[in-house]
C-alpha positions in Angstrom: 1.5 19.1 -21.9 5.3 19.2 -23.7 7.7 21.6 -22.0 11.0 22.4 -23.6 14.0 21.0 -21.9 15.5 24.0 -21.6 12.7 25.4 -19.7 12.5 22.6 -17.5 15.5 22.6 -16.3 15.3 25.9 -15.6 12.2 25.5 -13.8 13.6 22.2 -11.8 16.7 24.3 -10.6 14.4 27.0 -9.5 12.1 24.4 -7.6 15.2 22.6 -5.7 16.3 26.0 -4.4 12.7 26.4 -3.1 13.0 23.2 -1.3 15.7 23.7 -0.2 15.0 26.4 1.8 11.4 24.9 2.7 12.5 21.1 3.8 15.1 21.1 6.0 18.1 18.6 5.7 16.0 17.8 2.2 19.4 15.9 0.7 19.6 13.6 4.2 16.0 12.7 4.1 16.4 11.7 0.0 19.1 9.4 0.8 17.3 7.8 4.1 14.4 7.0 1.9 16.4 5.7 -0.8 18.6 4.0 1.9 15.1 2.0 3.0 13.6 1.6 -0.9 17.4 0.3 -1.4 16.7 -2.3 1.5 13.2 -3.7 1.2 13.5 -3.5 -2.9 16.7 -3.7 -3.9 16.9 -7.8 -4.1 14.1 -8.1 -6.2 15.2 -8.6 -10.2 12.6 -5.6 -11.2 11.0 -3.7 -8.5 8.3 -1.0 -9.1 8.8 2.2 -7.2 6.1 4.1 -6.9 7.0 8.2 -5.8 3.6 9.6 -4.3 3.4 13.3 -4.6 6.7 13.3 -6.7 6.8 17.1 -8.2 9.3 17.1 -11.1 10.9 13.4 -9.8 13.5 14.4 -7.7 13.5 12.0 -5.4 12.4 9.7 -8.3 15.7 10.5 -9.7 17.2 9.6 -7.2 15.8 6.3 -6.3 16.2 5.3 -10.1 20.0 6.4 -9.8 20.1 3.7 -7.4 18.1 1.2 -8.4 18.5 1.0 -12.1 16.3 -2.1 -12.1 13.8 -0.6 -11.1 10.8 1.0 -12.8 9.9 3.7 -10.7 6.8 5.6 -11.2 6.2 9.3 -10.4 2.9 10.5 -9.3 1.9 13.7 -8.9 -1.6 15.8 -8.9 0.2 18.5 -10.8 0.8 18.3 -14.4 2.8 20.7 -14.7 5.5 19.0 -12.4 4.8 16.0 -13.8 5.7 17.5 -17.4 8.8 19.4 -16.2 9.7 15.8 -14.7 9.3 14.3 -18.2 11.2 16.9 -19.9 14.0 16.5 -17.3 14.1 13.0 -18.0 12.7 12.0 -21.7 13.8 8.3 -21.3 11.8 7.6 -18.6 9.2 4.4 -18.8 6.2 6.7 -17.7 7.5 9.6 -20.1 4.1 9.9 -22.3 1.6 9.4 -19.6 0.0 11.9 -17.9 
């Protein structure tokens, strides 16, 4: 399921508002999880990072921001979030799986 760039970043943008609102200090809790992936991955030369229940990747985003070594896989039920993900972020490894 393609989704034009455009349209998935508009989408995204409208989803991190939504969150936002919904997960309270939602930017703290990213960077404590990346703070422990970061720890317990971040000496090993290629880690896989799996992101259960991962929406569009934001948090996948994230952790790949920070661990550029890392492969980091985003799972998600929804393939719709999963395509707005991929459109988000075409060069991603996982980028033509579903």
């Amino acid at each position: 399921m393609p989704v034009d760039a455009a349209l998935a970043e508009t989408w995204i943008e409208r989803w991190e508002r939504q969150q936002e609102r919904y997960a309270v200090e939602r930017e703290e809790r990213f960077t404590v999880v990346a703070d422990v992936v970061e720890q317990v991955a971040g000496h090993r030369p290629r880690p896989l990072v799996a992101d259960l229940g991962s929406g569009p990747g934001s948090l996948s985003a994230r952790i790949a921001a920070r661990l550029p070594e890392a492969e980091v896989l985003a799972v998600d039920i929804d393939p719709l979030l999963l395509a707005l993900g991929r459109a988000r972020h075409p060069g991603s490894p996982a980028g033509s799986r579903p």
